[in-house]
Every structure is written in structure tokens, then in C-alpha cells.
C-alpha positions as CSV (number, residue, x, y, z in Angstrom):
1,X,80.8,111.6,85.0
2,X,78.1,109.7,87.3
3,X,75.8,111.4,89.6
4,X,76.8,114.3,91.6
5,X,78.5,113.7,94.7
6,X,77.0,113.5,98.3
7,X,79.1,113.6,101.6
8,X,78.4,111.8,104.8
9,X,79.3,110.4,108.2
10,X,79.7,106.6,109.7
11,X,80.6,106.1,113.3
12,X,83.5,103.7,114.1
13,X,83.6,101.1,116.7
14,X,85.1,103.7,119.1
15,X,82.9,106.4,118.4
16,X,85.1,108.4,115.7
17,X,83.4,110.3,113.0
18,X,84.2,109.0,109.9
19,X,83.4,111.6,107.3
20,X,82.9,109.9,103.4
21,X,82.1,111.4,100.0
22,X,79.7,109.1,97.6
23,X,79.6,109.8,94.0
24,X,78.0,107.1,90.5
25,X,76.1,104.5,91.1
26,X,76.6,100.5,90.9
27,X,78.6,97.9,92.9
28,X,79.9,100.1,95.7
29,X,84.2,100.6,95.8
30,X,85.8,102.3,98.5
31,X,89.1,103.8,98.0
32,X,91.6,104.2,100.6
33,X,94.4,106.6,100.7
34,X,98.1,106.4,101.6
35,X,100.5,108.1,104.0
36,X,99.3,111.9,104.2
37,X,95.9,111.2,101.9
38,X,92.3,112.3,102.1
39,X,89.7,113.6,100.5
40,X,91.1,116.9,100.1
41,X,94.3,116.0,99.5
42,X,95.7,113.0,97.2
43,X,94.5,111.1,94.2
44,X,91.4,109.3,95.3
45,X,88.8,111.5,94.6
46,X,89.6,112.5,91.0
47,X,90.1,108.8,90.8
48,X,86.3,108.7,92.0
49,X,85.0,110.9,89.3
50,X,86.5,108.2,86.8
51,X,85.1,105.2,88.6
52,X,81.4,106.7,89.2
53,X,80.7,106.2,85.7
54,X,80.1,102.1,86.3
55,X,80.3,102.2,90.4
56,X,79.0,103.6,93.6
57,X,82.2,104.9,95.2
58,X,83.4,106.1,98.6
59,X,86.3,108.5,99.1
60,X,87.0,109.2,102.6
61,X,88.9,110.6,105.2
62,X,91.0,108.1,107.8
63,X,91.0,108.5,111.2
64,X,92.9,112.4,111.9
65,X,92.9,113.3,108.6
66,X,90.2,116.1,107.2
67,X,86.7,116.0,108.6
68,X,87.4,112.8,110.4
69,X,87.7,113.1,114.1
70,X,90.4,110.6,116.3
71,X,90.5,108.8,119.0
72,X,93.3,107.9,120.6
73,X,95.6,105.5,121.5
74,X,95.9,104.6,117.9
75,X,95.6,100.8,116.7
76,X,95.4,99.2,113.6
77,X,92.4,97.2,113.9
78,X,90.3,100.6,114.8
79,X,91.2,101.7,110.9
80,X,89.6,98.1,110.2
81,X,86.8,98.8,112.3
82,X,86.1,102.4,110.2
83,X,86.0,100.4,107.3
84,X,83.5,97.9,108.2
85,X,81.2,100.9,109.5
86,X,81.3,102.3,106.2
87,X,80.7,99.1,104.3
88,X,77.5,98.5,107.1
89,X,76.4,101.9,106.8
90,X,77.3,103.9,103.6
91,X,78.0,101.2,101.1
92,X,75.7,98.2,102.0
93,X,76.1,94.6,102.5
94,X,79.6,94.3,100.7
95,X,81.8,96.5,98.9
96,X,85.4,96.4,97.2
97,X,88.4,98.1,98.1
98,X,91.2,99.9,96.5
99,X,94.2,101.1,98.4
100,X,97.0,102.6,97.6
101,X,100.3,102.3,99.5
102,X,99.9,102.5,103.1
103,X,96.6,102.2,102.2
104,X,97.1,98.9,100.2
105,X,98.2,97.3,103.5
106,X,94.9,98.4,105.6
107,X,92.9,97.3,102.4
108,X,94.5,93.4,102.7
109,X,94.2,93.8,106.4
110,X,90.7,94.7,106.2
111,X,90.0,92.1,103.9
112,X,92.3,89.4,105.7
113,X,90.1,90.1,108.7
114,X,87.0,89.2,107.4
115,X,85.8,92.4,106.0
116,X,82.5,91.4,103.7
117,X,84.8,92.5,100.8
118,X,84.2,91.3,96.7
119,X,87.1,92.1,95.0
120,X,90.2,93.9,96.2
121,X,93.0,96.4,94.0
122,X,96.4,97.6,96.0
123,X,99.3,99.7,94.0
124,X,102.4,99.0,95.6
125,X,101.8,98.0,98.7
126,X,104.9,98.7,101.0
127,X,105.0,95.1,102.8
128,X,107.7,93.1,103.2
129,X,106.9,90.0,103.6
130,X,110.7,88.6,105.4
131,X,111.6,91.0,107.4
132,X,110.5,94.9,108.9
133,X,112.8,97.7,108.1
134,X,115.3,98.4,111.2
135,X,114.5,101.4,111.6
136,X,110.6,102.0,111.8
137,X,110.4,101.8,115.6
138,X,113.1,105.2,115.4
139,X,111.4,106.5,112.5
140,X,107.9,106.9,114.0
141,X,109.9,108.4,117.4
142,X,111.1,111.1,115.0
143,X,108.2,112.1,114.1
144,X,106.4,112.0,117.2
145,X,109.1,113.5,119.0
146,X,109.0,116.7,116.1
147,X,105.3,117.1,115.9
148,X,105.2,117.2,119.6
149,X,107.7,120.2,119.1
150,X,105.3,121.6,116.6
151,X,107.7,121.3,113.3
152,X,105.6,118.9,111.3
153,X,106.5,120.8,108.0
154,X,110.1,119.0,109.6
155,X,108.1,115.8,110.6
156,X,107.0,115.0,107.2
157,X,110.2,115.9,105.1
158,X,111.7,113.2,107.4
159,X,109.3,111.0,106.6
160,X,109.2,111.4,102.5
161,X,113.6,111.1,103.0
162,X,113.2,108.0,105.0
163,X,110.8,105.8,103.0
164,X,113.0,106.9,99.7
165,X,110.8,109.7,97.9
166,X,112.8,111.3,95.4
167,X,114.4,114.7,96.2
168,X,112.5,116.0,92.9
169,X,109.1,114.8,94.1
170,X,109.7,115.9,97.5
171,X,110.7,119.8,96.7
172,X,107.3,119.6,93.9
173,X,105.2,118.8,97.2
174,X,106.5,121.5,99.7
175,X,106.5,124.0,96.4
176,X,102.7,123.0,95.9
177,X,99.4,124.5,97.6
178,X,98.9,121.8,99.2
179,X,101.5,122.1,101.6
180,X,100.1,123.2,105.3
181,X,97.4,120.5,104.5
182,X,100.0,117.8,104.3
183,X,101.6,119.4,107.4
184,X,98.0,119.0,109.3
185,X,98.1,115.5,109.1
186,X,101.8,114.7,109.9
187,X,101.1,113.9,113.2
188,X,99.2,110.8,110.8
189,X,102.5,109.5,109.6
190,X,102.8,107.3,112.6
191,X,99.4,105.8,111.9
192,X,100.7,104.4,108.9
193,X,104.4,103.1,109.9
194,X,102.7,101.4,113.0
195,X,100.0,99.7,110.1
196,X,102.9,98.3,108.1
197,X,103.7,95.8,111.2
198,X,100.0,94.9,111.3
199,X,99.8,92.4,108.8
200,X,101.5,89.0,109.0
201,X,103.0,87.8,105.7
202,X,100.6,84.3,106.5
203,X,97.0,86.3,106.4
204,X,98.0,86.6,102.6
205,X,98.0,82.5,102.3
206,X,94.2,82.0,103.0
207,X,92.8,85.3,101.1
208,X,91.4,84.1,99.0
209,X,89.5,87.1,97.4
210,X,90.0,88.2,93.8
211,X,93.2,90.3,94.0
212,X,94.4,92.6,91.6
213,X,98.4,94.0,92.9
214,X,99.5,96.5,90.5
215,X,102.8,98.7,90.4
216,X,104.2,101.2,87.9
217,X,107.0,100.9,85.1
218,X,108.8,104.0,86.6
219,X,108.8,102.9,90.1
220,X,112.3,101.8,91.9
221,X,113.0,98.0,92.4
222,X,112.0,97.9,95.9
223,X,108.4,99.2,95.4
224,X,107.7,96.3,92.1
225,X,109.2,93.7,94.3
226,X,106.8,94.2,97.2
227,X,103.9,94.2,94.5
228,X,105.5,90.7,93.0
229,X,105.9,89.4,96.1
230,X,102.3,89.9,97.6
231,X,100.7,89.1,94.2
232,X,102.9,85.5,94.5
233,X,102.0,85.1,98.0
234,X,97.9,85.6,97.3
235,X,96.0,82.4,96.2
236,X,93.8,84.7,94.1
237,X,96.4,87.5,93.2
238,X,97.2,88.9,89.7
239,X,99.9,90.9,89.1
240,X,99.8,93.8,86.5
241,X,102.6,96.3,85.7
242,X,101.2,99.6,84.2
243,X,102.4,102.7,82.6
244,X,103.1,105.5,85.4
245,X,105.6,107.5,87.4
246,X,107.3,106.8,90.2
247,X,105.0,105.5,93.1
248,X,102.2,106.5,90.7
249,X,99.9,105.8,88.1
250,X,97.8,108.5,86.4
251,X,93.8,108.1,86.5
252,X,93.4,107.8,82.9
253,X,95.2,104.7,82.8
254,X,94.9,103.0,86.5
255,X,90.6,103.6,86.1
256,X,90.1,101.4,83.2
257,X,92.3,98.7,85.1
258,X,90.4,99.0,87.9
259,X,87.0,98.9,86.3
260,X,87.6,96.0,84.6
261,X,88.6,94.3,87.9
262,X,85.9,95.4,89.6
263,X,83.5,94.1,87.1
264,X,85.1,90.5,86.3
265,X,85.6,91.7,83.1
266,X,88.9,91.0,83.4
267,X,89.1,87.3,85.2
């Protein structure tokens, strides 16, 4: 599938090392991940050995996550900002973007911001569009305040209870190797509930970039109505429900989808 892959750094705005994995070749993608997600951990970069058969695409790791470095205090914008230095630097003039949760919101903020991005894909992108969960501000204390205490295995199971993960998904994760990964980048939970305030409902109205929202059959109510709602809200949005699990759709299907996005084949 495509070219082998290479692996690289971009320097932020602020200085922070942005470490990036390029496989394929043609129009360049980048993929961003969701709460917990990076290149060693998470669905992007099998998802990247599907793609590289038609595109040039970028997996990397967000700011305090993998071989990335941080630099604190944390803000929204500076996850823009790594974004923009890997477009400049690693992917060229332009590039699209797929996101997934979380990482569907930094994709439209990116791109609301006036990121040289073509074409844009989120899956279930947690925004609400009328009003922010109560209790966000509390959530992200708890998980500062039980890092800081150095029980992030704690940090993270309080995090996957909160946002609704299902009990059976939750034990398959702390069962699985990848466990003290996902507890390394707890601390990176925070990141991504302060992100979900960053984007006002009105930076939706004037994107006009081609827009594919997508969610999955087996995902609960809230999760497809987020997806309906930003599709409805973007001038150029198209809303597609696929076949998939809960918060999840599997390569084999979501690539093809994505391909044909990416490639107007599907406009």
C-alpha cells in the first residue's frame, strides 16, 4: 500500500516539536486524532496505510502526546498553529484534513481560521452547537487535580465515564496493551475538553470548504445529532451515515469514503 513510510519534525509557532509520519503519495491529507490519540496509539495510522494508495498523508502526534514535545500554558490556537507548520513545512502549499472526535473540532477550527485547507472529513465531532455541557469546567479540574496526584490510570477512566463511553469499551481499553500508553497522555485529556469551547457555533456559517460530517449506525443519539447538526449548520457540509460501531467506523469502510471525498469524486 503506497510508498514506505518516512517520519519527521515541524516546529510550531511556540517552538514545540511536532513529530509527523508521511506515507503514498498525491494530494497531501493530514489526519488528526481524538482524545488520548497518536501515532502509536489510535486509528489514524492504519487508516494511513489505506489512504496512501491515492494520497500523500500525514499521521502525527499533538502537542504532549508521543514524540511531540509541549509547551505550556496550553491554548487552542497553538494546536492550530501545529497544524499550519505542518501544512507549510511537511505537506506543501495546502492540504486536507480529517479529524476524528476531538480531533474533528481542531480540524473545523483550523480550517475556520483560515488554515490553506481543500477539503475537510470530521466523524462525530462532539460540538454542541446551543449550549456547553455543565460540567466541563469540573470535569477538566478532575483530571488535573488526579494527574497532579499521579493516578492518571484514575484520570482517564473518569474521563471515558464522563463523556459516556460504554462500560464494555472502557474495560476492552484498560484489558488491552495499550494501556500505560493511554495513561501517558492523560494529562492530554484537558487539552481536548478546553478545545471543545474553542469553536463558536457562527465560524461554521462562513466555511465554506467542502465538508464531509460523517457518524456511524451504531453510535448513541447524542454523537449522530452533533454530526446532523454541524453538517446543517456548514454551507458546504454533507452528511453521511456509515456502517460502524459505536464512536467508530472500521478502515475498510470509512477509507473508501474518504477517498472519494478527497478526490471530488464524490461531489
Amino acid at each position: 500500500m503506497g510508498e514506505a513510510a518516512t517520519t519527521g519534525t515541524v516546529h510550531s509557532a511556540d517552538g514545540t516539536s511536532i513529530a509527523y509520519e508521511r506515507s503514498g503519495t498525491g494530494p497531501p491529507v493530514i489526519l488528526v486524532d481524538a482524545a488520548g490519540g497518536f501515532r502509536g496509539m489510535g486509528p489514524m495510522r492504519s487508516l494511513a496505510a489505506h489512504l496512501a494508495e491515492e494520497f500523500t498523508v500525514l499521521t502525527y502526534d499533538r502537542r504532549g502526546r508521543g514524540q511531540s514535545t509541549d509547551t505550556l500554558p496550553y491554548a487552542p490556537q497553538r494546536e492550530v498553529e501545529d497544524l499550519r507548520a505542518l501544512i507549510a513545512d511537511a505537506a506543501g502549499d495546502s492540504a486536507s484534513l480529517y479529524g476524528f472526535s476531538s480531533g474533528a473540532v481542531l480540524a473545523l477550527l483550523a480550517a475556520a481560521g483560515g488554515l490553506p485547507v481543500t477539503r475537510l472529513a470530521v466523524l462525530e465531532a462532539p460540538f454542541e452547537q446551543d449550549e456547553q455541557p455543565p460540567d466541563e469546567p469540573d470535569l477538566a479540574a478532575d483530571i488535573t487535580r488526579l494527574v497532579a496526584a499521579g493516578r492518571r490510570g484514575d484520570a482517564v477512566l473518569h474521563f471515558q465515564r464522563s463523556i459516556g463511553v460504554p462500560a464494555e469499551v472502557i474495560a476492552g481499553m484498560r484489558d488491552g496493551p495499550g494501556w500505560s500508553a493511554t495513561e501517558a497522555v492523560a494529562h492530554t485529556l484537558v487539552y481536548d475538553l478546553t478545545l471543545l469551547t474553542a469553536l463558536p457555533a457562527e465560524a461554521l456559517t462562513t466555511l465554506t470548504i467542502p465538508t464531509l460530517v460523517l457518524d456511524s449506525e451504531q453510535s448513541d443519539a447524542r454523537l449522530r445529532g452533533w454530526a446532523q447538526g454541524v453538517a446543517e449548520t456548514l454551507p458546504a457540509g454533507r452528511h453521511r451515515t456509515l456502517p460502524g460501531e459505536w464512536h467508530g467506523v472500521s478502515d475498510e469502510v470509512l477509507a473508501p469514503v474518504l477517498a472519494d471525498h478527497f478526490a471530488g469524486r464524490a461531489d
